[in-house]
C-alpha positions in Angstrom: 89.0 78.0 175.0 89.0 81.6 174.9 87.7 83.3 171.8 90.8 85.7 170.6 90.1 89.8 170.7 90.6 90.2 167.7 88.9 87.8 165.1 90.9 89.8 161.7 94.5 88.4 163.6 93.2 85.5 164.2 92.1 84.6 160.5 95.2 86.3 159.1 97.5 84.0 161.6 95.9 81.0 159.7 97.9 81.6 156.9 101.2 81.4 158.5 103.2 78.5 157.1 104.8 76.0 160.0 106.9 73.0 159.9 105.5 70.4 160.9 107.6 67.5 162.2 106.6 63.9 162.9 109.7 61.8 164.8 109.5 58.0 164.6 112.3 57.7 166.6 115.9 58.9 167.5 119.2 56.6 166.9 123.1 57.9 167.7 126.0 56.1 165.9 129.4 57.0 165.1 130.2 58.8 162.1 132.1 55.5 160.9 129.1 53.3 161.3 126.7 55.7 159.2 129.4 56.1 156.4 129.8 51.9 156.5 125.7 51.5 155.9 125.0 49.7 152.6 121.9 50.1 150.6 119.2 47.8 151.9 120.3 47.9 156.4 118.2 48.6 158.5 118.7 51.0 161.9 117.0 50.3 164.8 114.9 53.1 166.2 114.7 54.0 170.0 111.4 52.8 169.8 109.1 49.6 169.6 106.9 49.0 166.5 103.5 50.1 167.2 105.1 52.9 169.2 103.1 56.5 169.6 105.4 59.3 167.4 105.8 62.3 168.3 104.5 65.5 166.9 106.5 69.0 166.4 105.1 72.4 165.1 107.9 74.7 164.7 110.2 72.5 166.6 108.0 72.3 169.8 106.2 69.3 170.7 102.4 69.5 170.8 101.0 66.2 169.8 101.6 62.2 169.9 100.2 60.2 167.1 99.9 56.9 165.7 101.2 56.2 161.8 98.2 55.2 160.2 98.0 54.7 156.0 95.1 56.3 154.1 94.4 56.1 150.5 97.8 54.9 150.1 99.9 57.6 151.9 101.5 57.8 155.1 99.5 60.0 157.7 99.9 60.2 161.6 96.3 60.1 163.6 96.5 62.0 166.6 96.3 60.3 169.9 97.0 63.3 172.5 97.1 66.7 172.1 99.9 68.1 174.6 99.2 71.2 176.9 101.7 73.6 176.2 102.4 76.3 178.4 102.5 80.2 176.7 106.3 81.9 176.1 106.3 84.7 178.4 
């Protein structure tokens, strides 16, 4: 990876703030069915237990994971970091 030109941006870009996203899995229902869900139901995900989740950073995907639990909280491990190409 290429060193950037000019080391002062680089360490002042570090403390910009992104969203970070992590998707289990996607689900579309009617508007009826979500207002009919009682306390307790359970929607199926798109997706198989176990399954890799997906990473976004400012709504662009750059990483799958796994969900892993550490000290008691709910983290993702990383699995594969995606090559993204540059905006133009």
């Amino acid at each position: 990876m290429q060193r950037p030109a000019n080391p002062a941006l680089e360490r002042a870009l570090m403390d910009v703030p992104v969203q970070v996203d992590v998707v289990l899995g996607e689900v579309r229902m009617a508007l009826d069915e979500l207002m009919a869900l009682s306390p307790g139901e359970v929607i199926a995900l798109g997706r198989e237990t176990g399954a890799e989740v997906d990473v976004f950073v400012s709504d662009r995907l750059m990483a799958h994971g796994r969900l892993v639990v550490a000290d008691g909280a709910l983290g993702v491990t990383l699995t594969e970091i995606l090559d993204v190409p540059r905006a133009a």
